[in-house]
C-alpha positions as CSV (number, residue, x, y, z in Angstrom):
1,X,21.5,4.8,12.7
2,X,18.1,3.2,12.7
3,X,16.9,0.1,10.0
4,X,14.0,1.6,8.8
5,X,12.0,-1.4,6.8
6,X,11.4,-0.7,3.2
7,X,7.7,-0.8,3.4
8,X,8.1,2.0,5.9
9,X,10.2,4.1,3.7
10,X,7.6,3.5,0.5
11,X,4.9,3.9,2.8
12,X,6.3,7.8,4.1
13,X,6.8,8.4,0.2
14,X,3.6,7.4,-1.2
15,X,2.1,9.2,1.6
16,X,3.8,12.5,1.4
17,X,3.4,12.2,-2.5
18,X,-0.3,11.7,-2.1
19,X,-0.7,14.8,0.6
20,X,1.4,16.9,-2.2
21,X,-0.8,15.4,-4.6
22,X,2.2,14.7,-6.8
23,X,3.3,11.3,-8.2
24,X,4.9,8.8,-5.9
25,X,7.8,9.4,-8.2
26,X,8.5,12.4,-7.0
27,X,9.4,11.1,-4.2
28,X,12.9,11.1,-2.5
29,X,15.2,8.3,-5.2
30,X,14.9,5.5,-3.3
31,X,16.9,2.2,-4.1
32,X,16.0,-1.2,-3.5
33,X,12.8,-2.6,-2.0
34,X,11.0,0.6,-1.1
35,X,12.1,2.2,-4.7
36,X,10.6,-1.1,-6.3
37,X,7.2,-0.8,-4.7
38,X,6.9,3.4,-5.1
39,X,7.8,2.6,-8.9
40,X,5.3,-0.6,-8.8
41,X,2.6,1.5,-7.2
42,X,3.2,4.4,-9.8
43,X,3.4,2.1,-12.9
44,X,0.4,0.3,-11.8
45,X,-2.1,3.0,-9.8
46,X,-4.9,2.8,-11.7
47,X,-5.2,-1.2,-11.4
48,X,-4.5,-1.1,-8.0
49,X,-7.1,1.3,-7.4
50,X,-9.5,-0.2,-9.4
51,X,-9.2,-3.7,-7.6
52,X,-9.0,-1.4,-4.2
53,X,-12.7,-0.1,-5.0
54,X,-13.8,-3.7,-6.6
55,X,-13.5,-5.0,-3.2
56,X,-13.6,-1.7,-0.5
57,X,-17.3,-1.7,0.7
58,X,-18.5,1.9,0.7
59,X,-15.1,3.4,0.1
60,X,-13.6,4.7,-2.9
61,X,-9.7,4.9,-2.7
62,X,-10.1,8.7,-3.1
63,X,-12.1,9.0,0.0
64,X,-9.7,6.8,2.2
65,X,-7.1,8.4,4.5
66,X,-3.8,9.0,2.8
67,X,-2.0,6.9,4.9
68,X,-4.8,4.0,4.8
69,X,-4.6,4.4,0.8
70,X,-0.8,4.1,0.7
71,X,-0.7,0.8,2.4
72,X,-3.4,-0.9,0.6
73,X,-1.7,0.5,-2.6
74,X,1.7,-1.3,-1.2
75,X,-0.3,-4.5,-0.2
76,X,-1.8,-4.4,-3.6
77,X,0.9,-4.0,-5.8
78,X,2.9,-6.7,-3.8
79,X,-0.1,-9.0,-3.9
80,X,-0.6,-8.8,-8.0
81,X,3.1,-7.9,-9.3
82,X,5.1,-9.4,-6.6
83,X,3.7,-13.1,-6.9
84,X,6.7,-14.2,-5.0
85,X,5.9,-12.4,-1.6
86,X,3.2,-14.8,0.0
87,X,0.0,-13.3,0.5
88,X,0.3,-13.8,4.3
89,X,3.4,-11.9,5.0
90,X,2.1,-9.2,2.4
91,X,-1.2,-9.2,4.9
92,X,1.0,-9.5,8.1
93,X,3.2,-6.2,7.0
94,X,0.0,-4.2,5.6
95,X,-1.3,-4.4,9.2
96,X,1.5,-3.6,10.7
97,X,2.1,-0.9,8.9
98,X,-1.8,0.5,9.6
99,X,-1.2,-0.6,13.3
100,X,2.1,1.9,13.6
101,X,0.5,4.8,11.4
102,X,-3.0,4.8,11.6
103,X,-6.1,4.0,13.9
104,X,-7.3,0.6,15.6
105,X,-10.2,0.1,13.1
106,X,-7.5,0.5,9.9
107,X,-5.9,-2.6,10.1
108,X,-8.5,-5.0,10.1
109,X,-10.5,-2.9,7.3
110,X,-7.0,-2.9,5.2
111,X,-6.8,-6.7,5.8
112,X,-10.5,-7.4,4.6
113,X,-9.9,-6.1,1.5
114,X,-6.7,-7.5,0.9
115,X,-8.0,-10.5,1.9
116,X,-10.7,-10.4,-0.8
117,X,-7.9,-9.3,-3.3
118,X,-5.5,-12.4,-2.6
119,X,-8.2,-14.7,-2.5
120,X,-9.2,-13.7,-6.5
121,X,-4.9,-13.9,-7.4
């Protein structure tokens, strides 16, 4: 059987969630990391979208690509609930998630903003 990482497995959640347009809790019960981040991204949405849009340049949240939105929500929630995660691993895993499931020109856009997000925390 293959590790899967748990910002992986939060990552497929959110995203399927958000393509149902249902709540990340719907999601499959996950334990452990990736439950604590869909539950942290649930709890918290409207926070971590607000931030996302405080410091996305010309993109609401809502006009993002699913899968771009699900991990800068994951980055997010890590970077203001999780203050024990360094910001630079937070950043390192955000853009290798973007890298793996989305295009060339996500990662560094994802990291911008994060970047702008952990340097306010």
């Amino acid at each position: 059987m293959t590790h899967v990482e748990p910002r992986d497995r939060a990552l497929q959640a959110l995203y399927e969630a958000d393509q149902r347009g249902g709540s990340p809790l719907d999601a499959e019960e996950m334990t452990g990391k990736a439950g604590r981040l869909i539950e942290g991204v649930a709890e918290h949405l409207e926070t971590i979208d607000a931030a996302i849009a405080a410091k996305s340049e010309r993109w609401r949240p809502e006009r993002m690509p699913i899968i771009d939105r699900a991990v800068l929500r994951i980055g997010v929630y890590e970077l203001l609930f999780e203050p024990g995660t360094p910001a630079p691993v937070v950043m390192a895993e955000a853009a290798r998630l973007a890298s793996s499931f989305s295009t060339e020109k996500s990662a560094p856009f994802i990291n911008g903003v994060l970047g702008a997000i952990a340097a306010d925390r």
